[in-house]
PASERO-473692 format. One line per field, with one value per residue (C-alpha): chain; x, y, z. Coordinates in Angstrom, 2 decimals, padded with zeros to 5 digits, always signed. Example, Ala and Ser with C-alpha at 12.3 -4.5 7.8 and 13.67 -1.06 7.14 Angstrom:
! PASERO-473692
mol [A|A]
xx [+012.30|+013.67]
yy [-004.50|-001.06]
zz [+007.80|+007.14]
//
This chain:
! PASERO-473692
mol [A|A|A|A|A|A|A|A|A|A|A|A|A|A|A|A|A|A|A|A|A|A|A|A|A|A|A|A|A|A|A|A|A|A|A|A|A|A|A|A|A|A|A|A|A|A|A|A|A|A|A|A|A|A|A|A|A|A|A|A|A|A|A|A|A|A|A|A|A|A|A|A|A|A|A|A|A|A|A|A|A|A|A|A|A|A|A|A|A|A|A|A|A|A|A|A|A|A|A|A|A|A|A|A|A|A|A|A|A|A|A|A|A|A|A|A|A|A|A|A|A|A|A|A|A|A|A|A|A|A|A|A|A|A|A|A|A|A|A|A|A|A|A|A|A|A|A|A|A|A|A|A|A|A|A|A|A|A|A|A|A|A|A|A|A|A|A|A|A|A|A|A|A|A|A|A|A|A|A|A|A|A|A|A|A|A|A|A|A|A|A|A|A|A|A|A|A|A|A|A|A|A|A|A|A|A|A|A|A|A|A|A|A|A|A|A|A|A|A|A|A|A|A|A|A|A|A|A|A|A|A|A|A|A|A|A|A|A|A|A|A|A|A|A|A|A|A|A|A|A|A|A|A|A|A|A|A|A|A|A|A|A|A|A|A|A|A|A|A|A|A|A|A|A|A|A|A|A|A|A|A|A|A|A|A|A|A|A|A|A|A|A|A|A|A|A|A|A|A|A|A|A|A|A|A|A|A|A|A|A|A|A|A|A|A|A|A|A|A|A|A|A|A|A|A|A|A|A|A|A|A|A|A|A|A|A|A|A|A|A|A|A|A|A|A|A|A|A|A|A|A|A|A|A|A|A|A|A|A|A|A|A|A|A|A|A|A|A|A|A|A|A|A|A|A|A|A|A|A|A|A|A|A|A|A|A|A|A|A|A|A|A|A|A|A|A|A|A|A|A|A|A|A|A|A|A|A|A|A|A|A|A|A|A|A|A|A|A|A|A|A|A|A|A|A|A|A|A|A|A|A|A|A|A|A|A|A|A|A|A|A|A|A|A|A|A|A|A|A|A|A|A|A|A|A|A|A|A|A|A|A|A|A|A|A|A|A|A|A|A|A|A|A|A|A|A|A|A|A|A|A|A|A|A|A|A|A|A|A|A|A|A|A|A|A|A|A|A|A|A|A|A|A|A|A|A|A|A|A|A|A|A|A|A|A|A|A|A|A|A|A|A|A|A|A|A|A|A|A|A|A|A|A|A|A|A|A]
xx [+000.00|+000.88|+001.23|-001.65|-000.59|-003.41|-003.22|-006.53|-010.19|-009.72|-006.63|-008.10|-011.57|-009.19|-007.55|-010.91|-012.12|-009.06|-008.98|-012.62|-012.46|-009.05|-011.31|-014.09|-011.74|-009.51|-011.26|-008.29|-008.16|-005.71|-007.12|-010.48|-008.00|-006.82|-010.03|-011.68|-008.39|-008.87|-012.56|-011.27|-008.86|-011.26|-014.08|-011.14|-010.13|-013.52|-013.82|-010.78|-012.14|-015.79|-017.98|-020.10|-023.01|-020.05|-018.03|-021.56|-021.71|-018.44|-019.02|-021.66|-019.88|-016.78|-018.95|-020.23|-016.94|-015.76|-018.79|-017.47|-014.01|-013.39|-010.35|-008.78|-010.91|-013.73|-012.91|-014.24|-016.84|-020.85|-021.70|-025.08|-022.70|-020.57|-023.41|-024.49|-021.43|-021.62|-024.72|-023.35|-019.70|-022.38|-024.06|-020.65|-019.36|-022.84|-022.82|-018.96|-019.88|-023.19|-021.26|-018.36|-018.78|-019.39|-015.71|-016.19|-015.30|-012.44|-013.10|-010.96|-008.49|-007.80|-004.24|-004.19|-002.04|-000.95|-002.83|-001.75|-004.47|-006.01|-008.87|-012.99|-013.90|-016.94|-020.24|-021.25|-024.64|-026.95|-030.64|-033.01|-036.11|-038.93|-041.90|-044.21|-043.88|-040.46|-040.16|-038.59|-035.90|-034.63|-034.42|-031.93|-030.36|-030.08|-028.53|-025.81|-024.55|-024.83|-022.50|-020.18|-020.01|-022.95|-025.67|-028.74|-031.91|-035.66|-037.86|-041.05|-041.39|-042.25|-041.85|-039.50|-036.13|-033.96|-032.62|-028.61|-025.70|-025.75|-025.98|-022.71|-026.07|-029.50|-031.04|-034.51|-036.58|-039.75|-042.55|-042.37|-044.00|-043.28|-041.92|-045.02|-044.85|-044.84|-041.97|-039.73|-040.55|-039.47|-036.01|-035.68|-036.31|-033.51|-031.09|-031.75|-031.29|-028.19|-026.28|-023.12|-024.83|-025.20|-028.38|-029.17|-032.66|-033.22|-035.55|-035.20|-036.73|-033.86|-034.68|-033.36|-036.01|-036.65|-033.15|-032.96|-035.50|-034.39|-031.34|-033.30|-034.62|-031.56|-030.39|-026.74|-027.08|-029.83|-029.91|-031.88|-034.42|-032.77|-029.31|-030.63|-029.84|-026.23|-025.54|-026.28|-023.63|-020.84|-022.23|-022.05|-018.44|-016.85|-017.66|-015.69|-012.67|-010.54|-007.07|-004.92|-004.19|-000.47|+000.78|+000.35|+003.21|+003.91|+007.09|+007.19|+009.01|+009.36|+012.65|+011.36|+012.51|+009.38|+007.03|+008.40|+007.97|+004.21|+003.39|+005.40|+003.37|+000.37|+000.56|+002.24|-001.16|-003.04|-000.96|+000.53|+004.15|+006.61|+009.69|+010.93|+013.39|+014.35|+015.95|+013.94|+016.86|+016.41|+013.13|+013.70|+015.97|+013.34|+010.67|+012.72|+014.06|+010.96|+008.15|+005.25|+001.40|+001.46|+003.89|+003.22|+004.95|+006.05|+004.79|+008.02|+011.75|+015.15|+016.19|+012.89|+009.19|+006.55|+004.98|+008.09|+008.79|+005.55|+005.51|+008.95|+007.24|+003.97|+006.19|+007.13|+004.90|+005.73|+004.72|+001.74|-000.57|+000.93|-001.13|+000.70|-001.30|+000.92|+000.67|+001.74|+000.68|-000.05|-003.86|-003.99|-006.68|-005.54|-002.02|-003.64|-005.73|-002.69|-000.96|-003.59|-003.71|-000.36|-000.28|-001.37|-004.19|-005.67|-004.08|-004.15|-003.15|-000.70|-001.65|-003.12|-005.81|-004.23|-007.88|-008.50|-004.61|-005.11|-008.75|-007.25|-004.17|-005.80|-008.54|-006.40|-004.07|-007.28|-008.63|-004.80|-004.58|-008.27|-006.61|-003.70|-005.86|-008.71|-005.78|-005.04|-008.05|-011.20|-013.81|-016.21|-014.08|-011.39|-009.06|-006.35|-007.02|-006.12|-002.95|-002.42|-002.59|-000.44|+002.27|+002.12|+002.71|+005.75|+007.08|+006.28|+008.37|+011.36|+011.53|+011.30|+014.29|+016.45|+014.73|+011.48|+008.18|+004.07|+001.26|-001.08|-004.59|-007.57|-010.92|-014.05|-017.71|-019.90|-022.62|-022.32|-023.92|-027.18|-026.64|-026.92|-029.55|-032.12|-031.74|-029.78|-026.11|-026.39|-027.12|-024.64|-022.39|-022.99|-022.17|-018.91|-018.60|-019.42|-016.64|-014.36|-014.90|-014.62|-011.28|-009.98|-011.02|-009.64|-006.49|-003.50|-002.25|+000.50|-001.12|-001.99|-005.59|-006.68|-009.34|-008.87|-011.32|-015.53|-016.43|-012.44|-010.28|-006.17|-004.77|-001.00|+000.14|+003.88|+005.45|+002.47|+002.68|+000.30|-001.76|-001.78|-003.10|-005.82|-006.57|-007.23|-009.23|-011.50|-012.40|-013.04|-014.96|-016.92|-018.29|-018.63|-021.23|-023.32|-023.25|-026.79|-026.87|-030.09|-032.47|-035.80|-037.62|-035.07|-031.61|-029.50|-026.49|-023.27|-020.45|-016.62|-014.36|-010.48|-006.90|-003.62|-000.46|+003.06|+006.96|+009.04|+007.89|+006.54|+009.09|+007.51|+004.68|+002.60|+003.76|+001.80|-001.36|-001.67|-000.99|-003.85|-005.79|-005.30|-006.29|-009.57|-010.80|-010.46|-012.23|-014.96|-014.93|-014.75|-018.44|-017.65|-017.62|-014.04|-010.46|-007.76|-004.24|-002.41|-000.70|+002.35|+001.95]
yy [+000.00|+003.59|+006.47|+008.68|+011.37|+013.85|+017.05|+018.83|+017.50|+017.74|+015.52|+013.00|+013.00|+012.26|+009.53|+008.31|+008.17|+006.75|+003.88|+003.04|+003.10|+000.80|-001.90|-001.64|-002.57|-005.29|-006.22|-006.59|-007.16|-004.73|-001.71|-002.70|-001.89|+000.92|+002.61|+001.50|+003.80|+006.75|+006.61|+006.80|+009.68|+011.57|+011.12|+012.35|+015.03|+016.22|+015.41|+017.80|+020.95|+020.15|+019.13|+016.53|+016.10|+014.96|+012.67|+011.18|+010.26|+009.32|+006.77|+005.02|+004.52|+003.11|+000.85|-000.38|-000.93|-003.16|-005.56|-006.07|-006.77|-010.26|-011.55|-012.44|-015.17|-012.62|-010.43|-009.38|-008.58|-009.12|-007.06|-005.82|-004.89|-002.69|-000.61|-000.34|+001.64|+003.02|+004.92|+005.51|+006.90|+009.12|+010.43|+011.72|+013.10|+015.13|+015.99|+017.54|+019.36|+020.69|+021.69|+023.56|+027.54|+029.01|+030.60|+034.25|+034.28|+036.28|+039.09|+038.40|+041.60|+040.36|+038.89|+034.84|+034.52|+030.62|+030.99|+028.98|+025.85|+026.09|+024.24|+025.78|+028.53|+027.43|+029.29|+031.39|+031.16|+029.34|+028.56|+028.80|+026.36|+028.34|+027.12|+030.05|+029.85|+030.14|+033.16|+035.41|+033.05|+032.40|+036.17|+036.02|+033.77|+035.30|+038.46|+036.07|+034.42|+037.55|+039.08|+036.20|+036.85|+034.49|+035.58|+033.77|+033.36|+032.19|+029.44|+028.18|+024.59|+022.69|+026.61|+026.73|+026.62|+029.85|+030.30|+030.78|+028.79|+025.51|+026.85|+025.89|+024.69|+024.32|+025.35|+023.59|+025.10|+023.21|+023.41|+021.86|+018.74|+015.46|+015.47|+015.53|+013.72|+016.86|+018.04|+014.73|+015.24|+018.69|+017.52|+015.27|+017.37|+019.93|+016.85|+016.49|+019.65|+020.55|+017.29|+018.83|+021.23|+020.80|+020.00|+020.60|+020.22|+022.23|+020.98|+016.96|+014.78|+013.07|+009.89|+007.50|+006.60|+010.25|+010.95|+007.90|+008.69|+012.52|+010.88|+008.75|+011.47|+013.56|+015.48|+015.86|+016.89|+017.13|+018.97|+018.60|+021.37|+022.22|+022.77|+024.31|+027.68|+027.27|+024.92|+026.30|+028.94|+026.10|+023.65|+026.35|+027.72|+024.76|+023.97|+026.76|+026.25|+024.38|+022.22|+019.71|+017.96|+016.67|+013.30|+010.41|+008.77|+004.94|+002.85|-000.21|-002.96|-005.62|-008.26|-009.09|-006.67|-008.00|-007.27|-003.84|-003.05|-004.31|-002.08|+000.97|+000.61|+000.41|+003.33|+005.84|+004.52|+006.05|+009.35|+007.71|+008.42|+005.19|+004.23|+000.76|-000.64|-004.45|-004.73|-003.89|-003.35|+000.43|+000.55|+002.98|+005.40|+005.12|+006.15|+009.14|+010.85|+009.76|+010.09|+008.51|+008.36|+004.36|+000.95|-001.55|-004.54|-007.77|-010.79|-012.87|-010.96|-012.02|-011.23|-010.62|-010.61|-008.12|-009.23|-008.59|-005.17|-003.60|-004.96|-002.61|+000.33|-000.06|+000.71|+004.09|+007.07|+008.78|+005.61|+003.83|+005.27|+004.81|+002.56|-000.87|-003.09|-006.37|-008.01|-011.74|-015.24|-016.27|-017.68|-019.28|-017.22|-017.73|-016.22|-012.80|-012.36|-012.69|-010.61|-007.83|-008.44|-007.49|-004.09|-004.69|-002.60|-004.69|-007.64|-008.45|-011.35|-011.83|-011.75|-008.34|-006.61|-003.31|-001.49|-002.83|-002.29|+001.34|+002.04|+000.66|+002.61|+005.71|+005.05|+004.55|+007.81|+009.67|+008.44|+008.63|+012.19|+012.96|+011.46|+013.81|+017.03|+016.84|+016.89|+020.39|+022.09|+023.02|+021.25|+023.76|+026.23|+024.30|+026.73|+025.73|+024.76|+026.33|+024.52|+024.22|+028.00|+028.79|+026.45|+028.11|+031.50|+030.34|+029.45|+032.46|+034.61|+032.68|+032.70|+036.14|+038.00|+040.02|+043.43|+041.45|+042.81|+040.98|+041.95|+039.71|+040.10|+038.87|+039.11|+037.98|+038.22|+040.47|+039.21|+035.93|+034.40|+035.98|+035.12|+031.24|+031.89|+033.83|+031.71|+028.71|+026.95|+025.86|+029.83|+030.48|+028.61|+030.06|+032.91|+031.91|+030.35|+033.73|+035.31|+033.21|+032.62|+036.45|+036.28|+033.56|+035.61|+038.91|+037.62|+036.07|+032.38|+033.54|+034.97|+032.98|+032.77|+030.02|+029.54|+030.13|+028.85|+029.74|+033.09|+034.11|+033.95|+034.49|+036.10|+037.02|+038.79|+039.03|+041.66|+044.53|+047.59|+048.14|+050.92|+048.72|+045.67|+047.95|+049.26|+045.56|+043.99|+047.46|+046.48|+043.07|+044.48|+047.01|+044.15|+041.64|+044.26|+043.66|+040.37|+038.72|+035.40|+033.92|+031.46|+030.81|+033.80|+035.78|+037.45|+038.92|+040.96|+040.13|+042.53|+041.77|+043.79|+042.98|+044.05|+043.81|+044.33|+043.85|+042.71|+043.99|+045.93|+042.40|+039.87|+036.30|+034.94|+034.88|+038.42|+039.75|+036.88|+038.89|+042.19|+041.50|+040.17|+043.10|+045.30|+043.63|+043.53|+047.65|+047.36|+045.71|+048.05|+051.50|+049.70|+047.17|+046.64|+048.65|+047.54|+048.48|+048.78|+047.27|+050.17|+051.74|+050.60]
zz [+000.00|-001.02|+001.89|+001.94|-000.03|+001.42|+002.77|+002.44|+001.94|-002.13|-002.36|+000.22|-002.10|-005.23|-003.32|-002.14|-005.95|-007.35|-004.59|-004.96|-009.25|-008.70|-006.87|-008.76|-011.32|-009.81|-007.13|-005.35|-001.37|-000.81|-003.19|-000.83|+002.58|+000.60|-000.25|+003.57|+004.82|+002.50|+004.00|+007.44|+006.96|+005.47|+007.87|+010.66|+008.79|+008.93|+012.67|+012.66|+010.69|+013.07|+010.40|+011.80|+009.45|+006.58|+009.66|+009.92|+006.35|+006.05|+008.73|+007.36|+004.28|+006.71|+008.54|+005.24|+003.81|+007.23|+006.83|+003.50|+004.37|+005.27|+004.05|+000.61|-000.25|-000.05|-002.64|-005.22|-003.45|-004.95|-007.67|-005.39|-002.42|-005.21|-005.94|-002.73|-001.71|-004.94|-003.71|-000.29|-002.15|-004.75|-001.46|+000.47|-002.81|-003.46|+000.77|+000.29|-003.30|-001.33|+001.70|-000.45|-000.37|-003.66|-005.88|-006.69|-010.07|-011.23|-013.73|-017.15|-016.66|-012.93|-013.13|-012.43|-009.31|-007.42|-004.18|-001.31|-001.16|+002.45|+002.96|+003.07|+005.04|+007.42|+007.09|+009.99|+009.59|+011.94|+011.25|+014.04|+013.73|+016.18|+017.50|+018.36|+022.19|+021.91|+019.97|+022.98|+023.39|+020.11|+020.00|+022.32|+020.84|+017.77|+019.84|+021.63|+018.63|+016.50|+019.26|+018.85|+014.65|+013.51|+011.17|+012.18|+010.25|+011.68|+010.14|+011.42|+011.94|+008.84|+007.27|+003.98|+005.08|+003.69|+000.09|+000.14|+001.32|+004.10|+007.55|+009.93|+012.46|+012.71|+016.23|+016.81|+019.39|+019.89|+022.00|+025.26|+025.19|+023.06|+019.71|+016.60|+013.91|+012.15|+013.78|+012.91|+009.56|+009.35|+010.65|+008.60|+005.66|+007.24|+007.36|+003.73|+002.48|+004.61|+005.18|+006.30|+008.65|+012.23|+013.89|+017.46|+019.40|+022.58|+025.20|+024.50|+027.55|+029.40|+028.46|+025.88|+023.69|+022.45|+022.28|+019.66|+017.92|+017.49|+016.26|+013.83|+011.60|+011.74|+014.98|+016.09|+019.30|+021.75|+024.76|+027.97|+028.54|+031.69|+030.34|+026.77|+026.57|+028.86|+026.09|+022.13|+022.24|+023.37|+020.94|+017.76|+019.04|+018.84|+015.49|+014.35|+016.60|+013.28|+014.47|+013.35|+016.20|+017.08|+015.44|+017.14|+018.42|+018.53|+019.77|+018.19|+020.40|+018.38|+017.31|+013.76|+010.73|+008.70|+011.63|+012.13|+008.22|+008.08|+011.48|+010.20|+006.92|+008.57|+010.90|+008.25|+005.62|+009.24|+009.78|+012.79|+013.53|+014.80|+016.01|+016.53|+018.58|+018.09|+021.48|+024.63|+026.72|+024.94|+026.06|+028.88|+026.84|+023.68|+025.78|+027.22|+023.63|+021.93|+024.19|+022.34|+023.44|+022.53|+023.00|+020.61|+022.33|+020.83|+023.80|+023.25|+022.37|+023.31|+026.91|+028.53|+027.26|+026.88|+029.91|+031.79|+030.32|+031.01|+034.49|+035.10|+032.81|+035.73|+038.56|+036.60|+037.92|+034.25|+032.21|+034.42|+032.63|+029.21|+026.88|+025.79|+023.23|+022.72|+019.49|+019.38|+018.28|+021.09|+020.28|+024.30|+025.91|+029.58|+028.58|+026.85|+029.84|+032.24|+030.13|+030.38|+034.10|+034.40|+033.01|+029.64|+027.87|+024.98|+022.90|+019.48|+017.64|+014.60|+011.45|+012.45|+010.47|+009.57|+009.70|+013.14|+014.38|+013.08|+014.69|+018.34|+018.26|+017.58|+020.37|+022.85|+022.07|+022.17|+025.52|+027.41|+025.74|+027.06|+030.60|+030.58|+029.33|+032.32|+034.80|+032.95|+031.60|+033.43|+032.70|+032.39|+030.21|+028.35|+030.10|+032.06|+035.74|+038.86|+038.92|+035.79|+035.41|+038.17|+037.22|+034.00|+035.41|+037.62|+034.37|+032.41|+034.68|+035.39|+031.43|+031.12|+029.18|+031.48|+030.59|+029.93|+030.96|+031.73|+033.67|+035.21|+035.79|+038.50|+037.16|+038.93|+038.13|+039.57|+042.34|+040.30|+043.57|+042.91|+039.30|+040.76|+043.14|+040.53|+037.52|+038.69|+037.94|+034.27|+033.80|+035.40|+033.50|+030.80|+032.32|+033.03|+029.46|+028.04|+030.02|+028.97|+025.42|+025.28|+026.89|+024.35|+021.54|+022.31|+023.93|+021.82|+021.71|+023.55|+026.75|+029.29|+030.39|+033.14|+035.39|+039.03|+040.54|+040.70|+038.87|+038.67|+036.19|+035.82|+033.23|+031.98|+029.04|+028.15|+026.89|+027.84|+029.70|+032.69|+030.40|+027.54|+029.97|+031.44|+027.88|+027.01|+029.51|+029.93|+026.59|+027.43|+030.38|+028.42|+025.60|+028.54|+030.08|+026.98|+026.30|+026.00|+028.51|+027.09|+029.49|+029.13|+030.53|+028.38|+028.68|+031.76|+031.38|+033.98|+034.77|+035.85|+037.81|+037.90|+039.43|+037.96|+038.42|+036.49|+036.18|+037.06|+039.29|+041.64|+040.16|+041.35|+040.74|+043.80|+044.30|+040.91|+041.49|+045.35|+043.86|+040.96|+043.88|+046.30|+043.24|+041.88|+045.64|+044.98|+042.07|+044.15|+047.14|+044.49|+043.09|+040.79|+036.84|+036.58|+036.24|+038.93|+038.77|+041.92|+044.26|+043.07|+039.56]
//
């Protein structure tokens, strides 16, 4: 098999096409692997750029190809099964052509210049489905994603949806009560037209048969009616939030050059990254210059075995938690579950299906990756923790250049307890979200902005004066102040009031995080909604 040579979503299509007309024609078991990969890395890149409706799609047609695959003496496979992923290929191709934005064509005296080829621009458009009763809230709505950069357009239910371009989302807001047979089928007539699109239902019963049976004709995501309005803006933000995340990382240990070929091969047809070492005596100074998310280890190799080598890796506090899937012969049942017992995490047996090797590696990376970022991130925010974000500050300014400068700044919500006690936590929450959603999108990748802990946030920006700080998060302050929070008898506005102070002036770090502190509780005292600078500063 070939490397994937695919970098955006129209070379992975071509290799998608030219795999699938290459089986079609041969009927081949490996062009059949080869076109069931192309499938898979385009359905992740998708996952990547947060286009769900076209991941969907490109699932289905995965899962189809995987019943099909069997083994050699399977292929070619029935004429009936090649035109039913014929129609299921014909489907994702129309979905992606539907789902591109439209070329502005270039006028014939415009010069032709090479443009760099980046991949589509996402709509920002969201459609909002309202049932009559719900007219007030999807107003605010409207307001709070408008304020965010969306342009949002109202349909009634089973109403003709708008003329123009796929939406990014589709927001349904239904009556409360249980879903009409009406209402399923205007979903469903949504899902048709915009395939790519996002759809989201507000208000869903926590229950599982409705949930399945919103999923049925079309929905995405459904969200309880207590949670609904905290919810939407999250949901519709992080569809825009594009990134290609970092390689994954695999050390092979295994003794056999043909085994470390076929593995290699497999992971780099995947976008997976390897190393192999043959001798597992390395193992320990491997793991230190390499530092992968995965160990793919061999069960039987000269000196030790597998078994033995991840027992020593389990009494490492840096590597107990590091996944280890051990691929061997070994067919004896009681022996693979011993060997998971004793520190490994799944086993597979040689001859390995390359499909199968590929989908396990991957979902293990993902769930020890998931591990490692809740220890860091708050939940609630996706910024960095209280920890997290103070570690991060101790190492901002011991990195500082000699002549370096930063400011750091304490911001807390205003009367956010009454906030909770009028119109309860998952309000605000969003509250919070709001707040710090703003702060990611006015700040730079650079600064550092973290959760402290409840309403308060830390932030540090390098390389700022104290007046340009202030200037800053004023404005942050000022467009926080009008930020719609929508809930279901409408919106509230929230205020923040914050401190700061600056290097070098305080030169440690709890020294500026107390000198922000001492400063936003004089923001508080002088009446809130204003930003202080700390004494002397």
């Amino acid at each position: 098999m070939n490397p994937l040579p695919a970098s955006s979503i129209e070379d992975r299509i071509y290799v998608l096409r030219t795999r699938w007309e290459h089986y079609v024609a041969d009927g081949e078991f490996e062009q059949f692997i080869e076109f069931a990969v192309a499938v898979n890395s385009l359905a992740e890149h998708f996952n990547r750029m947060r286009m769900p409706g076209l991941v969907r799609i490109c699932e289905g047609l995965e899962n189809a190809a995987l019943t099909r695959l069997g083994d050699q003496s399977s292929h070619p496979i029935e004429q009936q099964d090649i035109f039913a992923l014929q129609r299921q290929m014909d489907t994702l191709l129309g979905a992606v052509a539907n789902s591109r934005p439209p070329v502005a064509e270039r006028r014939a005296e415009e010069p032709s210049h090479p443009a760099p080829e980046l991949d589509w621009i996402k709509p920002r458009s969201v459609w909002l489905v309202v049932a009559p009763a719900m007219r007030e809230m999807a107003s605010v709505l409207g307001r709070q994603l408008e304020f965010f950069g969306f342009h949002t357009q109202e349909m009634a239910w089973g109403g003709e949806t708008p003329a123009g371009d796929m939406p990014l989302a589709a927001l349904f807001l239904p009556a409360y009560g249980d879903t009409t047979p009406e209402e399923f089928a205007c979903i469903s007539a949504v899902r048709a037209r915009c395939p790519a699109s996002q759809l989201i239902y507000l208000g869903v019963q926590s229950a599982i048969e409705p949930i399945v049976a919103l999923m049925r004709s079309g929905i995405d995501i459904t969200i309880p009616s207590e949670e609904e309005s905290s919810m939407v803006l999250n949901c519709i933000l992080d569809l825009v939030q594009n990134y290609e995340q970092e390689k994954h990382k695999v050390l092979v240990v295994e003794d056999s050059r043909v085994a470390v070929a076929l593995i290699q091969r497999t992971l780099a047809e995947h976008g997976i990254d390897s190393h192999a070492i043959r001798d597992p005596g390395t193992l320990l100074d491997a793991l230190q210059t390499y530092r992968p998310d995965l160990i793919l280890m061999d069960m039987y190799m000269p000196g030790f075995n597998g078994v033995e080598a991840t027992r020593v890796l389990r009494q490492m506090s840096a590597y107990s938690t590091l996944p280890i899937v051990y691929l061997s012969g070994e067919s004896d049942v009681g022996m693979q579950v011993e060997a998971l017992r004793l520190g490994g995490d799944q086993f597979l047996i040689k001859p390995f299906n390359p499909v199968l090797l590929a989908a396990v590696v991957k979902t293990k990376i993902e769930r020890f990756r998931e591990t490692q970022r809740s220890t860091r991130l708050d939940g609630l925010t996706g910024l960095l923790n209280h920890t997290a974000a103070k570690s991060r500050l101790k190492s901002m300014v011991n990195h500082l250049p000699l002549h370096g400068s930063m400011t750091v700044g304490m911001i807390d919500i205003d009367h956010f307890k009454s906030i909770n006690d009028t119109y309860g936590h998952p309000v605000g929450d969003q509250v919070i979200r709001g707040l710090a959603w703003l702060l990611k999108g006015r700040l730079r990748s650079s600064d550092l902005i973290g959760r402290y802990g409840g309403e308060e946030f830390l932030v540090a920006l390098p390389e700022v004066s104290p007046a340009q700080a202030w200037s800053v998060i004023d404005r942050i302050r000022r467009d926080f102040a009008a930020l719609p929070h929508a809930h279901p008898g409408g919106a509230l506005y929230a205020t923040f009031s914050a401190g700061i102070a600056s290097y070098p002036l305080l030169d440690t770090a709890p020294g500026l995080t107390e000198a922000a502190d001492g400063a936003l509780l004089q923001a508080k005292r002088l009446g809130r909604n204003r930003v202080e600078r700390a004494a002397l500063q």
